[in-house]
C-alpha positions in Angstrom: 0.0 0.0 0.0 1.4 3.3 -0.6 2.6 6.0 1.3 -0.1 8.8 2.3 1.6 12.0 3.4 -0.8 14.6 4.8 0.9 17.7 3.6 0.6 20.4 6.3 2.1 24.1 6.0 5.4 23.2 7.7 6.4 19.9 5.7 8.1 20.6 1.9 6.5 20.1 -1.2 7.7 18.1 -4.0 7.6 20.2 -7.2 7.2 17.9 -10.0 9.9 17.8 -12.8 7.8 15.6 -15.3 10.7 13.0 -14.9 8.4 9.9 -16.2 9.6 7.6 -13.4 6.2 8.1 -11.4 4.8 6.7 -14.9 7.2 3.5 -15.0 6.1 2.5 -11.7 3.8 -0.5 -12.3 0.9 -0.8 -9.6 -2.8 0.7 -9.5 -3.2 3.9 -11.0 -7.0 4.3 -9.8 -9.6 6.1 -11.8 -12.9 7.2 -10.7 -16.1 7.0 -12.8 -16.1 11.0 -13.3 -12.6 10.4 -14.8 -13.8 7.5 -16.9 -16.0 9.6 -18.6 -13.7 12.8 -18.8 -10.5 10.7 -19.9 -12.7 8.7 -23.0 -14.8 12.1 -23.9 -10.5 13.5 -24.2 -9.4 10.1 -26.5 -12.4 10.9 -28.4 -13.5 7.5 -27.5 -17.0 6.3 -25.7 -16.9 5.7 -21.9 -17.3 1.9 -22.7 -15.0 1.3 -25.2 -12.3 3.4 -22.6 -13.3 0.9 -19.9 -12.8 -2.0 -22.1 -9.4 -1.2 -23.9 -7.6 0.5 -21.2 -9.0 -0.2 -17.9 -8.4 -3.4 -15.6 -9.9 -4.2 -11.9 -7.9 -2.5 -9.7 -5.9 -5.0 -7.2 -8.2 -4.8 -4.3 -10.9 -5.2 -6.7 -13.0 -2.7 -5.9 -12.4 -0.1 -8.6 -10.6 0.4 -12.2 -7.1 1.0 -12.8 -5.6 2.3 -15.8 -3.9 -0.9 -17.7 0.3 -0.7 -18.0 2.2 -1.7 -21.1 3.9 -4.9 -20.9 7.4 -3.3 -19.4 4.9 -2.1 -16.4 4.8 1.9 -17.5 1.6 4.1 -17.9 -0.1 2.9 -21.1 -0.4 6.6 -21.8 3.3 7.3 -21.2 4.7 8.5 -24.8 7.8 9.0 -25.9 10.3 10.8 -23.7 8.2 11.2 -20.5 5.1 12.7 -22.0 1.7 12.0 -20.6 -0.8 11.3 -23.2 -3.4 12.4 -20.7 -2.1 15.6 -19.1 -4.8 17.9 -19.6 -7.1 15.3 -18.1 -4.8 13.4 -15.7 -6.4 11.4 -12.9 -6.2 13.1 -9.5 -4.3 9.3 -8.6 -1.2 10.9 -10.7 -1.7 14.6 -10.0 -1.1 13.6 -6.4 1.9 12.0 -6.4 4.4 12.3 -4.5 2.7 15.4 -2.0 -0.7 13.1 -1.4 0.9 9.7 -1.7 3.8 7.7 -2.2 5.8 4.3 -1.9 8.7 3.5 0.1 12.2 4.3 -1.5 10.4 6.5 -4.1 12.7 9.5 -3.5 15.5 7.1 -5.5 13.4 7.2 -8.3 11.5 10.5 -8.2 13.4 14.5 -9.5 10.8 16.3 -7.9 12.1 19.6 -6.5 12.1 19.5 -2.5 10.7 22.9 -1.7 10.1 24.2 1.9 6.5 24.4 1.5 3.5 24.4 -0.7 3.8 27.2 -3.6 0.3 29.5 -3.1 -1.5 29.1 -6.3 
């Protein structure tokens, strides 16, 4: 199970460097049913068809996951670390590594350690 970390005002924040290396992680990448829909509506796909070709049962089985290649990256993970999905990226990715994370993923993550949260 991964890592949650509960960031508060006085812990740093991981500035991501879209490094890929979340991406090549195999494991879970849970979707809800809102970003079923948003995700196929983006492929230009129907919500079904999205489901079927690149969605599995999550591991605890009680959701969808996002299907990896064979090598165990993202199946949306192009080229030299570009998301196929970043305009409409589940809030699973989008969270990583401030909301969650696994152990030992600092050796494989270049996000920027800043002292806190940037205000947006």
């Amino acid at each position: 199970m991964p890592e949650t970390d509960s960031t508060t005002p006085d812990q740093p924040w991981y500035e991501c460097q879209r490094c890929g290396n979340c991406c090549r992680w195999p494991g879970d990448v849970h979707i809800t049913d809102a970003e079923t829909h948003s995700i196929a509506e983006f492929l230009g796909i129907s919500q079904h068809d999205f489901v079927q070709d690149y969605t599995r049962l999550n591991a605890r089985r009680n959701g969808l996951s996002i299907i990896d290649k064979p090598n165990g990256e993202c199946i949306f993970l192009e080229g030299l670390n570009v998301c196929k999905l970043q305009s409409v990226k589940p809030v699973h990715c989008l969270g990583f590594p401030n909301a969650w994370n696994f152990p030992g993923w600092r050796e494989h993550c270049e996000a920027i350690e800043l002292p806190s949260k940037p205000e947006s």
